[in-house]
TORRO-563913 format. One line per 5 residues: number of its first residue (from 1); their letters; for each residue z, x, y of C-alpha. Coordinates in nm, 4 decimals, decimal comma, always signed. Layout:
BEGIN
NUM) A) Z X Y | ...
This chain:
BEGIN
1) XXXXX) +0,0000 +0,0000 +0,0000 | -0,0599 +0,0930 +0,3360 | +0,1627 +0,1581 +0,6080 | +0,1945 +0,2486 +0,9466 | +0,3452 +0,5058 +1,1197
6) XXXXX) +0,4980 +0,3759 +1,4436 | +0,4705 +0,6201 +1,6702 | +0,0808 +0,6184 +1,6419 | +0,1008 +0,2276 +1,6889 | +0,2298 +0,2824 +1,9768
11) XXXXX) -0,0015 +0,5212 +2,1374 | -0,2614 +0,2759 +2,1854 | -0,0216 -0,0112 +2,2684 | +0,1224 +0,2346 +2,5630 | -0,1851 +0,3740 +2,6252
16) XXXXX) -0,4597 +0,1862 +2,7289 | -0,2492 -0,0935 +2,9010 | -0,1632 +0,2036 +3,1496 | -0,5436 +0,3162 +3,1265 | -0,6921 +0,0238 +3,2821
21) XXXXX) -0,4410 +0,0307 +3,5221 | -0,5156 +0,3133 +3,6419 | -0,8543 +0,2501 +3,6192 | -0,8283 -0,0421 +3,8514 | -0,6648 +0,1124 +4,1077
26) XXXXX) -0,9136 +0,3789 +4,1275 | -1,1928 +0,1498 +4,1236 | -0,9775 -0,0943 +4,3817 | -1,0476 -0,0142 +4,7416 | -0,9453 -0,2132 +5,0218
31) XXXXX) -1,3103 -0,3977 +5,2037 | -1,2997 -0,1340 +5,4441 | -1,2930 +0,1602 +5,2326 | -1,6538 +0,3187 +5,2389 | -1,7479 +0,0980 +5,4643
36) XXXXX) -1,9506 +0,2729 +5,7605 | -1,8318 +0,2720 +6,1014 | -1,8839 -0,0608 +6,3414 | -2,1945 +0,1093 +6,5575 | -2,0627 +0,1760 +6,8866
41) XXXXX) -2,1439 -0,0433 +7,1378 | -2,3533 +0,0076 +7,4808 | -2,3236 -0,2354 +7,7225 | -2,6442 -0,3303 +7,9525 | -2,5113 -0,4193 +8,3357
46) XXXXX) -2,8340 -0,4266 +8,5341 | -3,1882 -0,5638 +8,4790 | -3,3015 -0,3352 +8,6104 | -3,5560 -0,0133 +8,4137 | -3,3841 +0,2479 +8,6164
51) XXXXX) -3,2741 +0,6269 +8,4908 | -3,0175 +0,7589 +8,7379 | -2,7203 +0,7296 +8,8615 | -2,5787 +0,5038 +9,0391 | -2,3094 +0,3255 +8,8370
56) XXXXX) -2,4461 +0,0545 +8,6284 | -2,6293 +0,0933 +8,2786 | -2,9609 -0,0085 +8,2418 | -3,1569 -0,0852 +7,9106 | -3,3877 +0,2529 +7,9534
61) XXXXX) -3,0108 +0,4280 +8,0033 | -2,8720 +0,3045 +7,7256 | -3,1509 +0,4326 +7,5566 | -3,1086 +0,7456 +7,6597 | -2,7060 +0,7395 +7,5630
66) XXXXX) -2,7949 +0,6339 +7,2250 | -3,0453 +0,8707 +7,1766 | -2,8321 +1,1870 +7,3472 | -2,5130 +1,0755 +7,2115 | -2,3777 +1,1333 +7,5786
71) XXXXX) -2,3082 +0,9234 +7,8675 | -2,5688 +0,8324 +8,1218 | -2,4469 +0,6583 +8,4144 | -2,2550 +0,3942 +8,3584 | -2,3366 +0,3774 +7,9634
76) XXXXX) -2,0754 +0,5160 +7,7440 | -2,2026 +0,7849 +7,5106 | -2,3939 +0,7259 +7,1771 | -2,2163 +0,8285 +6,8084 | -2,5796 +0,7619 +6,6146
81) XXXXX) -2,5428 +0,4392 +6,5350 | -2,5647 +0,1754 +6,8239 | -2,6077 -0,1486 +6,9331 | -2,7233 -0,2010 +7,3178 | -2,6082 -0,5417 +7,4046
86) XXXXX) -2,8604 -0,7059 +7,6635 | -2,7229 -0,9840 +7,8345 | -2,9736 -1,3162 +7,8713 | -3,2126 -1,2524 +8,1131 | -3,5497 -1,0565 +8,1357
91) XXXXX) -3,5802 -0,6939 +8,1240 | -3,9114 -0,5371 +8,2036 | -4,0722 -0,1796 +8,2148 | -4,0646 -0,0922 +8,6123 | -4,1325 +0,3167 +8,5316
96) XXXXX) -4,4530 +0,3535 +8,4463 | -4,6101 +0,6416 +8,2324 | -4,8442 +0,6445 +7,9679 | -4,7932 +0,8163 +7,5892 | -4,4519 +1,0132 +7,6774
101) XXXXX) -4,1893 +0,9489 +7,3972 | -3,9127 +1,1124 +7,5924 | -3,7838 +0,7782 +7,7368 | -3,8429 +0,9134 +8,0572 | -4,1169 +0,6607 +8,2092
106) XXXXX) -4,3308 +0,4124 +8,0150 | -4,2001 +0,2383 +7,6761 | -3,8477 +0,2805 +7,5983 | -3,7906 +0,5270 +7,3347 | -3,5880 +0,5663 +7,0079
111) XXXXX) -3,6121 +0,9183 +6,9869 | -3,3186 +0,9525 +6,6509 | -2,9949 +0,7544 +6,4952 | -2,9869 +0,3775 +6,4289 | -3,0262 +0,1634 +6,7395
116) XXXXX) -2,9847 -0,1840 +6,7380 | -3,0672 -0,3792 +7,0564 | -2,9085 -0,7306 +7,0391 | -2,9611 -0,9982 +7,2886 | -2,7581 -1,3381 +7,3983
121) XXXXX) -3,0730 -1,5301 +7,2209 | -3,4118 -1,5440 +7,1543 | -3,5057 -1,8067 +7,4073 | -3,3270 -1,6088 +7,6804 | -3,3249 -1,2193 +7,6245
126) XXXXX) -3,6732 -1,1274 +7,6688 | -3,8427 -0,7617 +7,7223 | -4,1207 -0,7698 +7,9063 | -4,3889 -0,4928 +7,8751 | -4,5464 -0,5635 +8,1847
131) XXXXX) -4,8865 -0,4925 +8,0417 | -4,7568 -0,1193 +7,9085 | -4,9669 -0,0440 +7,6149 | -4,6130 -0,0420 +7,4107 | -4,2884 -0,1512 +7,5382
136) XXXXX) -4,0923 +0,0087 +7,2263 | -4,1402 +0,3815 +7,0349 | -3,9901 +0,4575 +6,7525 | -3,9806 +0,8029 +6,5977 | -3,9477 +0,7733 +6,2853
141) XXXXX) -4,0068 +1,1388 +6,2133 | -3,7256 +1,2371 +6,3953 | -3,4741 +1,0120 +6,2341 | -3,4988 +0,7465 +6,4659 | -3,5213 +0,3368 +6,3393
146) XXXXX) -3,5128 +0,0369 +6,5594 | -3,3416 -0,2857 +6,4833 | -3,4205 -0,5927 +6,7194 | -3,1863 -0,8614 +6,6976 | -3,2049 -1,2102 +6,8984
151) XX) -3,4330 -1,0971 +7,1548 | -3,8017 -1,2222 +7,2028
């Protein structure tokens, strides 16, 4: 007849009880646990396409913070991943260049990092080209991608 030997009966008893706990807490991560940052935000306070300074942030500085990572003007600095909030209104191209991808004149320019430009609404954020033959670059070879979110 067979019979057991206790101590081995209660290896596995012990052990894998204790496993799986283990196991679940090392699987177990709180929701924001490799989660990625919140982008930081960039706040548009003028209509309008101005690069200077004289205390406001426009949508062509905000640009320009998100793609330096550094305060311009009034727009805090960049971290690589951004959303520029535009408040409801119109914003149009007023600097006028053609094919320079520095966000200096022309089309405003994602030059690297994530930039999300969010607006109060379709129906009432709108960017106007003003007959520029692009209003938006995106270089893509550099790093740089473009979501538009709630704007027309």
């Amino acid at each position: 007849m067979f019979t057991r030997n206790r101590k081995f009966y209660l290896i596995p008893v012990i052990f894998f009880p204790t496993l799986a706990i283990v196991l679940l807490f090392h699987i177990w991560q709180p929701a924001s646990a490799g989660q990625p940052p919140a982008p930081n935000e960039i706040t548009v306070t003028t209509f309008t396409d101005e690069l200077n300074i004289d205390g406001d942030c426009s949508l062509r500085e905000a640009v320009e913070a998100a793609n330096t990572d550094a305060a311009v003007d009034l727009c805090p600095a960049g971290d690589g991943w951004d959303t520029i909030i535009l408040p409801a209104d119109t914003y149009s191209i007023a600097i006028t260049g053609t094919d320079e991808t520095l966000n200096q004149t022309g089309s405003f320019d994602i030059l690297s990092g994530t930039v999300t430009i969010k607006g109060a609404g379709a129906l009432s954020t709108i960017l106007d080209g003003e007959g520029a033959f692009r209003l938006i670059y995106v270089d893509g070879n550099a790093g740089g991608s473009l979501v538009l979110q709630d704007v027309t």
